[in-house]
C-alpha positions as CSV (number, residue, x, y, z in Angstrom):
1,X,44.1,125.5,72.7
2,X,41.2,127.8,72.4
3,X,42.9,130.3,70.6
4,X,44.0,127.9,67.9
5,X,40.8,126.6,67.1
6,X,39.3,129.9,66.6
7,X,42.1,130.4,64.3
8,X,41.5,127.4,62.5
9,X,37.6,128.3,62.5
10,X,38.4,132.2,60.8
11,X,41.1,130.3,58.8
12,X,38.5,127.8,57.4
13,X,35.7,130.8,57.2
14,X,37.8,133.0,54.8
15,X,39.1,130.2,52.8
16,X,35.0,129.4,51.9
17,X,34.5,132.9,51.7
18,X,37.4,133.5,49.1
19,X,36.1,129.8,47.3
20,X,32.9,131.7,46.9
21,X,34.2,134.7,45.9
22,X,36.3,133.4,43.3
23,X,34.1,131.1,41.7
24,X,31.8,134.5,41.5
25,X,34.6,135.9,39.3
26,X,34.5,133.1,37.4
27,X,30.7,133.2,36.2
28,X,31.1,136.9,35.7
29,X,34.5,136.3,33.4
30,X,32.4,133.9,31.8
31,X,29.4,136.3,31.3
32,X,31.5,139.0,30.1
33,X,33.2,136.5,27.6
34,X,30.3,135.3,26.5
35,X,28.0,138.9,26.1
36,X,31.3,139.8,24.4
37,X,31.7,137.1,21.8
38,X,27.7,136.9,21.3
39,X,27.5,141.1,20.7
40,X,30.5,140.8,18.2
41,X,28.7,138.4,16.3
42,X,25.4,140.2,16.1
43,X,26.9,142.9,13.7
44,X,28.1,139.5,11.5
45,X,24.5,138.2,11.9
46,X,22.1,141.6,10.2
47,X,25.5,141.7,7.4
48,X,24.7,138.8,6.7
49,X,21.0,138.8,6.5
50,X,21.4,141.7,4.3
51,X,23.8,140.3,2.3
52,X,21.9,137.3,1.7
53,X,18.8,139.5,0.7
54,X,20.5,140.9,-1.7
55,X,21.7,138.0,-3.4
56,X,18.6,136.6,-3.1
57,X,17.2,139.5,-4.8
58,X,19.7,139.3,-8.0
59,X,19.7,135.6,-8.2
60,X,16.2,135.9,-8.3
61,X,16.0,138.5,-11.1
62,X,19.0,137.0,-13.2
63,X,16.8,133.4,-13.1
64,X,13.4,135.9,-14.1
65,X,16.3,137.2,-16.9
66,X,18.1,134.1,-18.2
67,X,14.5,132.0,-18.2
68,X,12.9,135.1,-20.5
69,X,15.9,134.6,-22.9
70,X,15.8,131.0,-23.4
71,X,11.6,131.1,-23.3
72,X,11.3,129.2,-20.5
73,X,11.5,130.1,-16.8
74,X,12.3,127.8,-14.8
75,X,15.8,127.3,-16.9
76,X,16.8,130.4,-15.6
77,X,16.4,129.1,-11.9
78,X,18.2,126.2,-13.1
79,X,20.8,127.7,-14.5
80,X,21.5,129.8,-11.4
81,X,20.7,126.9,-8.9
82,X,23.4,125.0,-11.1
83,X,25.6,128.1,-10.7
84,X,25.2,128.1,-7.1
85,X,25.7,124.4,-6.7
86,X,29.3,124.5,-8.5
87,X,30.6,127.5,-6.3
88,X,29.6,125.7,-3.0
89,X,31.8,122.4,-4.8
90,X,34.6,125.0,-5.8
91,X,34.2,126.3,-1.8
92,X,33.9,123.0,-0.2
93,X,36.8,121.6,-2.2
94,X,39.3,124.5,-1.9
95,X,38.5,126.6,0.7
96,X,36.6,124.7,3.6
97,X,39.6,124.6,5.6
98,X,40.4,128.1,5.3
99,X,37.0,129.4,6.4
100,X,37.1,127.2,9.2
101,X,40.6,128.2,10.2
102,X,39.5,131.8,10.3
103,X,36.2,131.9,12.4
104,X,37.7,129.7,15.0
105,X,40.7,132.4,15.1
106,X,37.7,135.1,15.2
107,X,36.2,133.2,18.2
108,X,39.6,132.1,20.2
109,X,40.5,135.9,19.5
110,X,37.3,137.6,20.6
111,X,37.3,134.9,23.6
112,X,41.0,135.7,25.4
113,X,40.1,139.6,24.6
């Protein structure tokens, strides 16, 4: 009798031990999922930055140019806020579900990598 109940005791001992153990490998699966994901988006995050200086930059000067040809400045911001404002309709309208489509397929894929 004695020698089944120490191998129900070392029985129950390594089954905590391997619950602890595996849910270990499961934070540090999730850490390395999430360390992955977050680091493949910080290369997206300064193009973007960059990319949106620059257009910043050239919207900016194309207002400064379209308000000095119609004499008046701030119808050149107009004019390019109104530009702006019809490509995020045409964006919205048409290709909303696309973009969304593709970054979820960028995260699921970076994710199960």
């Amino acid at each position: 009798m004695n020698d089944n109940t120490n191998h129900l005791e070392l029985l129950l001992d390594n089954a905590v031990d391997y619950g602890k153990t595996s849910f270990e490998l499961l934070k540090l699966k999730a850490l390395d999922k999430t360390s992955e994901l977050l680091s493949s988006f910080l290369p997206l995050i300064i193009m973007f930055g960059l990319l949106a200086s620059f257009i910043f930059f050239v919207s900016f000067g194309i207002a400064l140019f379209l308000g000095k040809y119609f004499c008046n400045i701030y119808c050149g911001f107009f004019i390019v806020a109104g530009f702006y404002f019809l490509l995020a309709i045409v964006i919205a309208v048409f290709f909303y579900k696309m973009l969304k489509r593709c970054f979820c397929n960028y995260i699921i894929k970076h994710s199960l990598n």
